[in-house]
N, C-alpha and C positions, 0 to 999 in steps of 0.2 A: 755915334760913338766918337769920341776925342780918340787922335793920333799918337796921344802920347801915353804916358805911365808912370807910373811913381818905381822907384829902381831901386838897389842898393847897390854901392857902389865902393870898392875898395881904395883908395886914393893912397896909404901906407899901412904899414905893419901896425896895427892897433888902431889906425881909422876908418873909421866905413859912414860914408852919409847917405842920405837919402836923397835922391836927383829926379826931373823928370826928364825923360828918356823918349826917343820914336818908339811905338811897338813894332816890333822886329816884323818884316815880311816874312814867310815860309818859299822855300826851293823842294825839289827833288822829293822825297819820301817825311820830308817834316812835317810835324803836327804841332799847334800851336794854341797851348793852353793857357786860360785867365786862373790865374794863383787866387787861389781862397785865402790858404796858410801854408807857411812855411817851417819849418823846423831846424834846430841849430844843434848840426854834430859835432861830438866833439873834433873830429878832423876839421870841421868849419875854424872852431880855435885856435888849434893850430896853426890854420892856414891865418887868417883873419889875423889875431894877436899875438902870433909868436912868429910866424915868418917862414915855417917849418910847411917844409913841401913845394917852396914856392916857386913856380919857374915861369912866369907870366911877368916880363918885362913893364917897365912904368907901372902906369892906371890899369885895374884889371878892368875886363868887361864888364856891365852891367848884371847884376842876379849872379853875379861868380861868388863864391863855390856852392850855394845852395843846391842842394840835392834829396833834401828829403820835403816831399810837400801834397798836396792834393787841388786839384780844382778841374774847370770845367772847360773840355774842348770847344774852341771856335772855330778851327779852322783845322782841315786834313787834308795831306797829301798818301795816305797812304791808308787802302781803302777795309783794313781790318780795323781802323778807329774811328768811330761815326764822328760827324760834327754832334754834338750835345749832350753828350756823358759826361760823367764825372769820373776820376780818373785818378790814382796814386803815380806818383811822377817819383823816379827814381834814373833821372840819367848819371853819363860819367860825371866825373867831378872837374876834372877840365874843361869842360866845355860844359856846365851846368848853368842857368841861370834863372836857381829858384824864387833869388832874392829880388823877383823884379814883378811888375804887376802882369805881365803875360811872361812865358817861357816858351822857348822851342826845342821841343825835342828834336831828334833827327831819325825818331821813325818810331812805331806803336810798342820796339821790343824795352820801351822803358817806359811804360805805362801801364796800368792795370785797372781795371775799371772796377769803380766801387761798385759791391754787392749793393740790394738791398737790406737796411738795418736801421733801427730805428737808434743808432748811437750818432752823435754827431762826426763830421767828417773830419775835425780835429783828432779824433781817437784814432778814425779808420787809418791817417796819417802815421801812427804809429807803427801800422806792418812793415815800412820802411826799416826802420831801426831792428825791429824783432826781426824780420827777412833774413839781415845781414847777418844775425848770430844761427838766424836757423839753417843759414848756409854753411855758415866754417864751421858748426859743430858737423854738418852732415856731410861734407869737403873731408875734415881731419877728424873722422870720425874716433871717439876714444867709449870702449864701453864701461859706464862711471857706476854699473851696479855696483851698491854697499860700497863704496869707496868715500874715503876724504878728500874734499874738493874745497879750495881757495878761490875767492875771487878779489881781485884788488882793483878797487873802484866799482861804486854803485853810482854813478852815472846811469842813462837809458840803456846804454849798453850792459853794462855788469848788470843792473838789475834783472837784466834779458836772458843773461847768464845763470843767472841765480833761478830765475825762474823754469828754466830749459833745461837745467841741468840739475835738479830736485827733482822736476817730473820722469828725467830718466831714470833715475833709480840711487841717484848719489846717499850715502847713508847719515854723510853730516858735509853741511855748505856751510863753511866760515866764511864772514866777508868782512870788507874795510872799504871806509871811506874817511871824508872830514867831516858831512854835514851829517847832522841826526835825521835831517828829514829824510834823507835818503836812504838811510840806514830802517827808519821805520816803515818805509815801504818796502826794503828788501826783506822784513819780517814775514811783510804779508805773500811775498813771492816766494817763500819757504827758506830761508835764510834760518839755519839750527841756532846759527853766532853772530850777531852782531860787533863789529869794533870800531869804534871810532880811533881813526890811528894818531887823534892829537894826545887821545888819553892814554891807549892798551897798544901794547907790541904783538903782534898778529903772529910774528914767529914763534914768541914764550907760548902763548896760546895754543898752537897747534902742534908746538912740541911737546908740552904739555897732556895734551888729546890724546897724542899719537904714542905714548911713550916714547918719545926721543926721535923718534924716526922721521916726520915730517906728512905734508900729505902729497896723496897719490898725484892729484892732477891742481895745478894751477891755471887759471884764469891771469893774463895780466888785461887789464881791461881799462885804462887808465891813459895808456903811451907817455909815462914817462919814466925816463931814465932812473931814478929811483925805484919803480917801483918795479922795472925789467930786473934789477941788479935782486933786487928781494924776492921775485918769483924763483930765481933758484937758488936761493938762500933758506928759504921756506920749504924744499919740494923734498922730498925721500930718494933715498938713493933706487936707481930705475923708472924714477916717475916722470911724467909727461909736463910740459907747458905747453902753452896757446897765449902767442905772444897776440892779441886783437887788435889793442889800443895804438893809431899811427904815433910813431914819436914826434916828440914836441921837440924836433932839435934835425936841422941837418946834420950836424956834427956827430960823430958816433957816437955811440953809448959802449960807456964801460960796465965792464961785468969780469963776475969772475970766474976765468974761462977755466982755470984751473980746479973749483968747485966743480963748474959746469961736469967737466971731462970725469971726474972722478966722480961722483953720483951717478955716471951714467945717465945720464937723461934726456928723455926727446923733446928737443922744441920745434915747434911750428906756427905758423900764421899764412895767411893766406887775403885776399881780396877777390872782388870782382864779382857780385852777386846779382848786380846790374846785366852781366851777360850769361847768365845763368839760361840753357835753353830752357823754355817756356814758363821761364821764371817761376819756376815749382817753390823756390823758397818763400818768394814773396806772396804765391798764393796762399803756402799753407801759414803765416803768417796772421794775414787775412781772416782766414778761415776760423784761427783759434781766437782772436780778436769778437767776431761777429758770434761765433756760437758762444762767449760768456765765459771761456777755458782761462782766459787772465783779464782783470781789470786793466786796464792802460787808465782809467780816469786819472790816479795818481800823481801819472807822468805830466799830465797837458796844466799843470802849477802857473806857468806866466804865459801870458801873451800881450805882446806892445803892435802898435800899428808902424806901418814902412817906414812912417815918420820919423821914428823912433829905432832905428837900427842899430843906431851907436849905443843905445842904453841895452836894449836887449843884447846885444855882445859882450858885454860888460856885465850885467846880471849872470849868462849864462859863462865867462869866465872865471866867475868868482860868487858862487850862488849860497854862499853859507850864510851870510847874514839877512840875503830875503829869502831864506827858505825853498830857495827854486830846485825843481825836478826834470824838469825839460822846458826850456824856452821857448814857444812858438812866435812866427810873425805872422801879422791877418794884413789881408788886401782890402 
């Protein structure tokens, strides 16, 4: 086996190439996994193209900020993850290094080993993404029977949204995004509303729905400041937010705290599903994935090779004119 690897590497704020790189040794309790595919969240974006989050001096490390991905152990220090599984890899995001052709975790509690299923392991990849919404819904728990629920942005995440929060019990899910494509697979995820928000104002809409009043619970699923300032602009007076989406900005975001204050409304957000004890979300994730409970085929729209980093960043920045749904990268 060659010493080295093909990598992705950040070099500035909207560049990233592909490099070869040492495969990293393992220390202490790491495990060291060969990357199948990788997946690009929107925090990746952020981080990646807008600058937002970033606190890693110069050149970041290799496979930095990749965090959502799947492949197969070669190497273990820590004896609950055998050498020759296959495995959903979901470490922090500071120290992630999805985007490289081996990754090190730093121990088996951010790993998950693929079930048997006869779907490909780009799909199984998806519990990643689903986890994290299956988490903060169940973190900030809100009970959405028969209620009006917004989501803004059908990204993997909103779509996740849409899809998790219909099967609870929601009575009408309005959503928005830019792209149609994403909008017609939020259909199939139970989506009552589709909006594309270059066309329809999502507000008129749901006040509209609502008789004037707005709806119960907001999604902001998006991070960005636009569309934080419009989740409580759109929300009913006592209604809840779920701020999801990282913002695309170190700089604050404005909003208006004086609506906020006088709607009475609760907002929250939350992270951290990666140390979730025995990673219950990411299992039951999994679990709805492999038993047939939601397609993900949808999602897996583009995949480029490591070669290709810069372009798949770039697709999944700005996915309306290729039609993209979630971006993956193959090893």
């Amino acid at each position: 086996m060659s010493d080295t690897m093909k990598a992705g590497r950040m070099l500035d704020v909207g560049q990233m190439v592909c490099e070869e790189a040492p495969i990293p040794d393992i220390t202490d309790t790491q495990i060291l996994v060969k990357t199948e595919f990788a997946s690009i969240c929107g925090s990746d974006l952020h981080i990646v193209m807008q600058g937002a989050g970033l606190t890693i001096p110069d050149r970041c490390p290799h496979g930095f900020p990749g965090h959502e991905g799947v492949g197969h152990v070669v190497a273990s220090n820590d004896p609950a993850v055998p050498v020759g599984i296959d495995v959903l890899t979901f470490p922090n995001t500071g120290i992630a290094e999805g985007f490289s052709g081996f990754q090190r975790l730093s121990s088996g509690q951010y790993c998950l080993p693929l079930p048997e299923s006869d779907l490909p392991n780009q799909q199984l990849m998806m519990a990643q993404q689903l986890g994290t919404v299956i988490f903060a819904h169940n973190e900030r728990f809100r009970d959405v029977e028969g209620e009006t629920v917004a989501i803004l942005g059908q990204g993997s995440a909103g779509l996740f949204w849409t899809w998790l929060l219909k099967q609870a019990g929601a009575a009408q899910v309005i959503v928005s995004d830019r792209s149609n494509t994403r909008l017609a697979v939020s259909t199939q995820y139970g989506a009552d509303i589709a909006l594309n928000s270059n066309d329809a104002d999502i507000g008129e809409v749901i006040l509209d729905m609502t008789n004037g009043e707005g709806a119960d619970y907001v999604v902001e699923a998006v991070g960005s400041s636009t569309a934080h300032d419009q989740s409580v602009e759109i929300s009913r007076v006592g209604g809840g937010l779920m701020w999801f989406g990282l913002p695309d900005t170190n700089a604050g975001i404005e909003m208006s705290f004086a609506k906020f204050f006088r709607k009475k409304l609760t907002a929250t957000s939350v992270y951290g599903a990666q140390n979730e004890a025995n990673v219950v979300s990411f299992k039951a994730a999994m679990d709805h994935i492999v038993n047939g409970d939601i397609d993900v085929a949808p999602l897996c729209s583009h995949t480029y090779g490591i070669e290709h980093i810069d372009q798949a960043m770039a697709t999944a920045f700005d996915p309306i004119d290729a039609a993209a749904t979630k971006v993956s990268i193959s090893f």
